[in-house]
RODO-2510 file (C-alpha; in nm, 4 decimals, decimal comma):
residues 185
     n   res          X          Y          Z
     1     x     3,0529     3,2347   -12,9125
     2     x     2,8145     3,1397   -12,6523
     3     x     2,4132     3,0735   -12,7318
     4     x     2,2030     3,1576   -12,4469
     5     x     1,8510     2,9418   -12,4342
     6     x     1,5204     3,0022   -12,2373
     7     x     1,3020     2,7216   -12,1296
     8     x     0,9776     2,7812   -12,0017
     9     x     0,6907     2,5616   -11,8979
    10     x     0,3069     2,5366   -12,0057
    11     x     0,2211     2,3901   -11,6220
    12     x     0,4571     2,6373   -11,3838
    13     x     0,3951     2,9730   -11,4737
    14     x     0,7179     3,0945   -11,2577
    15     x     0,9236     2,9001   -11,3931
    16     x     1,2197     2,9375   -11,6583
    17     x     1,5543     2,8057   -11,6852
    18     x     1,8531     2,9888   -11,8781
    19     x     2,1346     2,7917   -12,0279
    20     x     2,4152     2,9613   -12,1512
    21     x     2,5993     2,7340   -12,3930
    22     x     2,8712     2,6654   -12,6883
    23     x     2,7373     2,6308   -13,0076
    24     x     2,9785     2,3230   -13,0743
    25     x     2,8700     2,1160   -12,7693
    26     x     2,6679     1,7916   -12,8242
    27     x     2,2842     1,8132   -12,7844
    28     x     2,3555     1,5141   -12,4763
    29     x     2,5523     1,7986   -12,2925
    30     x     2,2772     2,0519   -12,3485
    31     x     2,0686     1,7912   -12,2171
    32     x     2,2702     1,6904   -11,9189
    33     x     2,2890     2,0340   -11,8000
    34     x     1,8861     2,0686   -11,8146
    35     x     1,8636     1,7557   -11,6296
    36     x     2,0751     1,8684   -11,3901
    37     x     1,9417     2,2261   -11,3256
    38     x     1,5910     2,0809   -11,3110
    39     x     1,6943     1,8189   -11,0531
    40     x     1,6042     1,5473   -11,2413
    41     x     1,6776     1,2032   -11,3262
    42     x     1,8317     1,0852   -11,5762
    43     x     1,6877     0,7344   -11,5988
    44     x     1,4211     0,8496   -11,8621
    45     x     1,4287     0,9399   -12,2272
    46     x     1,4283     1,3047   -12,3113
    47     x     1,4105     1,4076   -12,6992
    48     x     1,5043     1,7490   -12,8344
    49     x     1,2505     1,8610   -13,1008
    50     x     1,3545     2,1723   -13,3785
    51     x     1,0533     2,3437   -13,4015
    52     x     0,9062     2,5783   -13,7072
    53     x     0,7992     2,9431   -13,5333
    54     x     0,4234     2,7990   -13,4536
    55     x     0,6334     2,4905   -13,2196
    56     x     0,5258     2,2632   -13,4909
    57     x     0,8097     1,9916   -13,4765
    58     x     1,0125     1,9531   -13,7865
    59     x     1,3900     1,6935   -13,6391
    60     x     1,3841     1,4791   -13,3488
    61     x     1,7249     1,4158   -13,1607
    62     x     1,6960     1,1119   -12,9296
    63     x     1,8966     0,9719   -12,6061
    64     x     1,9468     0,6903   -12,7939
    65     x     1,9557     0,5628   -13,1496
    66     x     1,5474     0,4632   -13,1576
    67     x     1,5297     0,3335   -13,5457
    68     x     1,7500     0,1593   -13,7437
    69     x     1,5613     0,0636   -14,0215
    70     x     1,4286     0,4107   -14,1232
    71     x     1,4747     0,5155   -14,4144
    72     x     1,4644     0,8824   -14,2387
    73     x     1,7910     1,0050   -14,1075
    74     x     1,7918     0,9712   -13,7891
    75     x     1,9865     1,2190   -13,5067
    76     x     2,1216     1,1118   -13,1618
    77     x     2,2269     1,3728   -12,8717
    78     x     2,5812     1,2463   -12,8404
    79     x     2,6393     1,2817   -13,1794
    80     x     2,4632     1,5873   -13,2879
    81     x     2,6280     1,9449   -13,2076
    82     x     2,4047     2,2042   -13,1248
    83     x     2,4810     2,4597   -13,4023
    84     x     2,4002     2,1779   -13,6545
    85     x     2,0255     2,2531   -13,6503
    86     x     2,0379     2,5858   -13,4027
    87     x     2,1684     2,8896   -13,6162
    88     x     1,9929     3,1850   -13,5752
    89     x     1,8348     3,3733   -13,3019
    90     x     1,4435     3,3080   -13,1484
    91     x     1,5649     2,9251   -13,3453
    92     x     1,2262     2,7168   -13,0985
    93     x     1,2885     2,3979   -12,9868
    94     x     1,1102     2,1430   -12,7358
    95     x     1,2900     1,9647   -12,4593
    96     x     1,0453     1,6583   -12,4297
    97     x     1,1124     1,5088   -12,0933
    98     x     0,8466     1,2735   -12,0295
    99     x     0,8033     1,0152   -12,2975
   100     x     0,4479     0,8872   -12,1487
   101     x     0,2771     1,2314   -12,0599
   102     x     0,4130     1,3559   -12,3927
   103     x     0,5489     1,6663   -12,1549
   104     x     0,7532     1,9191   -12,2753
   105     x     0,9554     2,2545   -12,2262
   106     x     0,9553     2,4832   -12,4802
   107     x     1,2734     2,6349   -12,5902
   108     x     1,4419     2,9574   -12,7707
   109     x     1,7458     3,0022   -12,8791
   110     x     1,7130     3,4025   -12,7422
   111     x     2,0983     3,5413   -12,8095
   112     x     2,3882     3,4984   -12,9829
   113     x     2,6672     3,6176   -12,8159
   114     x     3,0068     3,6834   -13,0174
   115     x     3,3499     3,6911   -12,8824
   116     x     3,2366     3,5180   -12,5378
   117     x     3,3440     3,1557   -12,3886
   118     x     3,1913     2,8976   -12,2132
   119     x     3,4081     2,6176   -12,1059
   120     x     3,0814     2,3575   -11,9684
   121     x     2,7047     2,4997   -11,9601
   122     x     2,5799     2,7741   -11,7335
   123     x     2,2496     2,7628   -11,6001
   124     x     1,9995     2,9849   -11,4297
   125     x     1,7318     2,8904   -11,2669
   126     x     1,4197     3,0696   -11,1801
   127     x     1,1308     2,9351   -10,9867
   128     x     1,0170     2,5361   -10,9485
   129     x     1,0280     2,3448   -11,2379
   130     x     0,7405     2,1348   -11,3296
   131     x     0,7413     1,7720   -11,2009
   132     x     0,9305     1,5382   -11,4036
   133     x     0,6598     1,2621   -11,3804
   134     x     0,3400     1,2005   -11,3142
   135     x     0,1631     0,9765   -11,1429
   136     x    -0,1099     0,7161   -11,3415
   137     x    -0,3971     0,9477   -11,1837
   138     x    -0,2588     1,2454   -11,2759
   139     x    -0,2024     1,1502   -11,6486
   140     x    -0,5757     1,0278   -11,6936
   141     x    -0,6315     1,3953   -11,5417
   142     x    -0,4921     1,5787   -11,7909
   143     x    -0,5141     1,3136   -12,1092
   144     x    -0,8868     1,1579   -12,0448
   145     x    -0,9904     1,1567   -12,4038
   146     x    -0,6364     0,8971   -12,4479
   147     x    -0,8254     0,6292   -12,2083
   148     x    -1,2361     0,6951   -12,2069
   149     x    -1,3410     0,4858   -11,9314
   150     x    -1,0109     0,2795   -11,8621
   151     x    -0,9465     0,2099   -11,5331
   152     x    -0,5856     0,1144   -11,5102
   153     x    -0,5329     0,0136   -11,1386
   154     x    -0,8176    -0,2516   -11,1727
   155     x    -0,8051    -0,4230   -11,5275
   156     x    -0,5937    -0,2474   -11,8126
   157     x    -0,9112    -0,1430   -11,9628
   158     x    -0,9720    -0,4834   -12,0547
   159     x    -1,3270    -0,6717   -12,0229
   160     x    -1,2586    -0,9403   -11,7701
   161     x    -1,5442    -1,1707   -11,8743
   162     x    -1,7108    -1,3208   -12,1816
   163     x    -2,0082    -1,4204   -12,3614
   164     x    -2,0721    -1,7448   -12,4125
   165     x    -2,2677    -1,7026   -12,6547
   166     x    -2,0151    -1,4899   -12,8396
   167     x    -1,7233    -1,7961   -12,8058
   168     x    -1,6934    -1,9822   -13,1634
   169     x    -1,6352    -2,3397   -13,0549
   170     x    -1,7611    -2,5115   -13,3383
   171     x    -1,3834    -2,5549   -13,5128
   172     x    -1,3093    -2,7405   -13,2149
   173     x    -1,5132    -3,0455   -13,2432
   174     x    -1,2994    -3,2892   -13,1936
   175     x    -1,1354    -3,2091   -12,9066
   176     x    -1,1943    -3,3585   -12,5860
   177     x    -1,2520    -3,0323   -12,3073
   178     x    -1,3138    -3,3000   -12,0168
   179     x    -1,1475    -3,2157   -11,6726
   180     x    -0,8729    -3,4918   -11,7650
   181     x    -0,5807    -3,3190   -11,8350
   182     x    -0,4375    -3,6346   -11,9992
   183     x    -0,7453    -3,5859   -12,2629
   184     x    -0,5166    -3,2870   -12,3870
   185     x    -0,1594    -3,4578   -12,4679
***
């Protein structure tokens, strides 16, 4: 049996990747072979989300084990065959692949096929994938509302001065705040 996915992208319109795929294979292989069709690296975390029919994410499967004090089960790629959560055809998914821009492909499981063999993942590629990162600028592009008015290159989006009249120093009275540095041992 071989399940055959289609990823497509919300920023490249031309763009779609097929992977053909057994069921029994880990989620980390699925993953490896979309990081490898897509060119990218694989020195950041990816999560696969199982999504209800309106992409509204129900299971996350991580890279790595991210909680161990949960009280939620918790699912990690290299442990987690595919066909454990992915059952039935049009089954959506998201392929989150960067963390920070919350970025994502979305995913359908689009046929079943019986009675054929894979022996690793097959993909197809069609068109140029979206980026896998962005740069600071472009993520206060397309997230503004996340920062209002941060500038991150220049201070964090932290004030770099203060008030003197706002500083509370009367719990302090009996220290000594001369320029002796001895005066604070």
């Amino acid at each position: 049996m071989i399940y055959k996915f289609l990823l497509l992208s919300d920023e490249v319109e031309d763009f779609s990747l097929e992977v053909k795929i057994d069921p029994e294979s880990t989620f980390l292989q699925l993953n490896d072979a979309i990081i490898e069709a897509l060119n990218y690296t694989k020195d950041q975390l990816t999560s696969f989300f199982v999504c209800e029919d309106n992409w509204e994410k129900k299971t996350e499967i991580t890279l790595f084990e991210m909680d161990t004090s949960s009280d939620e089960d918790s699912w990690t790629m290299d442990s987690t065959r595919i066909n454990e959560f992915v059952e039935d055809e049009h089954q959506r998914l998201l392929f989150v692949y960067d963390m920070m821009g919350d970025r994502a492909l979305f995913m359908e499981l689009r046929k079943i096929e019986f009675g054929a063999t894979v022996d690793k993942p097959v993909t197809k590629l069609k068109g140029t994938p979206p980026r896998q990162i962005l740069s600071v600028e472009e993520l206060d592009k397309k997230y503004p509302e996340a920062m209002p008015g941060m500038d991150i290159d220049n201070d964090y989006g932290m004030e770099t001065g203060y008030n003197d009249d706002e500083l509370d120093i009367e719990g302090f009275s009996g220290l000594d705040f001369s320029d002796d540095p001895d005066s604070y041992r």
